[in-house]
N, C-alpha and C positions, 0 to 999 in steps of 0.2 A: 504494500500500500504506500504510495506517493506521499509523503506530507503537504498539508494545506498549503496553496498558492497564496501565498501572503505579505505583507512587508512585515507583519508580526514573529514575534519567536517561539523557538521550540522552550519553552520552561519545563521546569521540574518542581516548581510547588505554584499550586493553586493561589496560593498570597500574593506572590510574584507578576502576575497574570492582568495585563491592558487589552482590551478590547481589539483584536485585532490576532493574538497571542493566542497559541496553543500547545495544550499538551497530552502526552499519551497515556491509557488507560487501557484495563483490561476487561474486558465485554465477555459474560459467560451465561446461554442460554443453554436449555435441555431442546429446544426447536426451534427452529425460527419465527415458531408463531408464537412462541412463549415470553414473557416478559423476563427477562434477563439479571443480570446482575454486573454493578460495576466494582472492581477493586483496581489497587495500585498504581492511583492514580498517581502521575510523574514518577513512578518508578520500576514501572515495566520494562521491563527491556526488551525491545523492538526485535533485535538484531538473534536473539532464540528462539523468542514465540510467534509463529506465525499470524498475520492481520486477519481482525474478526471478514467471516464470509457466512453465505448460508449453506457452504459446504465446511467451511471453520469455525462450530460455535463456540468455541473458546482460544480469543485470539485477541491482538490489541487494535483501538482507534486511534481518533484523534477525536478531542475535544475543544471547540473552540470558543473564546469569550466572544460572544455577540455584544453583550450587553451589559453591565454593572452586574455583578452574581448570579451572571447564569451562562453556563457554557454547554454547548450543542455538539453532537458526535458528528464529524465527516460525513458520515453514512448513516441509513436506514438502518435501526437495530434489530425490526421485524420487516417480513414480507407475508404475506396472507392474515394479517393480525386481524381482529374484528373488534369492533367497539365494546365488545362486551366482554370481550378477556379482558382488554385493559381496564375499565371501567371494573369488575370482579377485584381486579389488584390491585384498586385505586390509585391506578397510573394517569388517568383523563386529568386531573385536576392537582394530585401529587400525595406519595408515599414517602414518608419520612426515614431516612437510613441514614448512617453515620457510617464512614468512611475515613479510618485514619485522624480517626478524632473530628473531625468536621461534619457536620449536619448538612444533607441535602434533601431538595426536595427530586424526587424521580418523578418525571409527568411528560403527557403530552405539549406541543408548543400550542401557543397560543396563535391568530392569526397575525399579531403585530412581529409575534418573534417571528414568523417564516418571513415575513416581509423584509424584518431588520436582516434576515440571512439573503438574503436576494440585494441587501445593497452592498455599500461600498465599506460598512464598517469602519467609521471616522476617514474615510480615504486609505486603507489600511488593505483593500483591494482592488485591482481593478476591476471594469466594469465586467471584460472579456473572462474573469475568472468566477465572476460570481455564485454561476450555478454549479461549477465543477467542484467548488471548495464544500458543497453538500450533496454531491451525488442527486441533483437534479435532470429531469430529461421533458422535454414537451409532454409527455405520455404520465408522467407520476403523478400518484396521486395521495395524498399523504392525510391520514386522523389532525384531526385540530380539538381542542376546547370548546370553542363555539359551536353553538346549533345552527350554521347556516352555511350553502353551500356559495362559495365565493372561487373566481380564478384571477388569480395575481400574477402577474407577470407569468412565469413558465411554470409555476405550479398549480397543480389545482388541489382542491384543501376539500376534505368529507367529515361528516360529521353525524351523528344520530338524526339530523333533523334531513341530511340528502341519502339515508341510506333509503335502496331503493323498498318500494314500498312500506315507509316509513319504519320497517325493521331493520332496527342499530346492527343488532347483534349477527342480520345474515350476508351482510355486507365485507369478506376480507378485503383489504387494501394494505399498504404501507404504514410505518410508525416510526418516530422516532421520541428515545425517550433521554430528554435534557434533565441538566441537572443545575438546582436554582439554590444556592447559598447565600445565607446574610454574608455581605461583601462591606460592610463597615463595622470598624472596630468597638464602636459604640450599642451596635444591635448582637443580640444574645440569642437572639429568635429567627430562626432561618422562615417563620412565615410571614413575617413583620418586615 
């Protein structure tokens, strides 16, 4: 697996970590339509484990800072996922795990996050790299938080409310599952 097209850096702690910046992490699912699990984050080692696939489910990514504490995997972590496994794991909205002493939230993205992944990331991307840096294709189609079925730029976003004949759950599509941290030294509360 390539790392992210970026003027950001490869770090190795989470604290370290500007908008733009990413680092590696180890992705371990029993399916690919199973919701997963992240460890060792910035200290996997790339270079013995092979990159997560949906013929490698235990392997490393990348995870990028989008945004103020929240960073987004490279890649799809499910493919045939349905809204109702994730929703089961309270992944749509977010599942509380601690990783190496720091609190995360595990969840679907919201539509503003896939938006903020389709830009430029403070200038921190170009234009020509945007959709490569998330494994974007005309044809994806990716779970979102919102109930409403929306196409933004080259992705198109589903949701319980566009599964087809309004059943969430018979609908498989794509997923990816980010991870939302209190990113100020003053907050205690990774939901705040």
């Amino acid at each position: 697996m390539s790392v992210p097209i970026t003027q950001g850096l490869l770090r190795t702690t989470v604290a370290s970590m500007n908008i733009g910046d990413y680092i590696a992490a180890r992705y371990t699912a029993s399916a690919i339509t199973t919701i997963g699990t992240y460890s060792q984050i910035g200290t996997v080692d790339t270079t013995t484990v092979a990159a997560f696939s949906s013929t490698n489910l235990d392997g490393y990514l990348y995870l990028i800072k989008i945004a103020k504490g929240l960073l987004v995997p490279n890649i799809r972590n499910m493919t045939g996922a349905t809204y109702n496994v994730l929703n089961l794991g309270n992944s749509i909205y977010g599942n509380k795990v601690t990783i190496d002493t720091r609190d995360y939230l595990v969840r679907v993205p919201t539509i503003a996050e896939c938006t903020a992944m389709m830009g430029t990331l403070n200038g921190t991307v170009a234009v020509g790299d945007m959709a490569t840096n998330f494994g974007a294709t005309a044809a994806s189609t990716e779970i979102i938080q919102e109930n409403f079925n929306l196409t933004q730029g080259i992705y198109r976003f589903t949701s319980p409310a566009s599964a087809s004949n309004g059943i969430a759950s018979a609908t498989a599509t794509n997923a990816r599952l980010v991870l939302e941290y209190a990113d100020d030294s003053k907050c205690t509360d990774v939901f705040h």
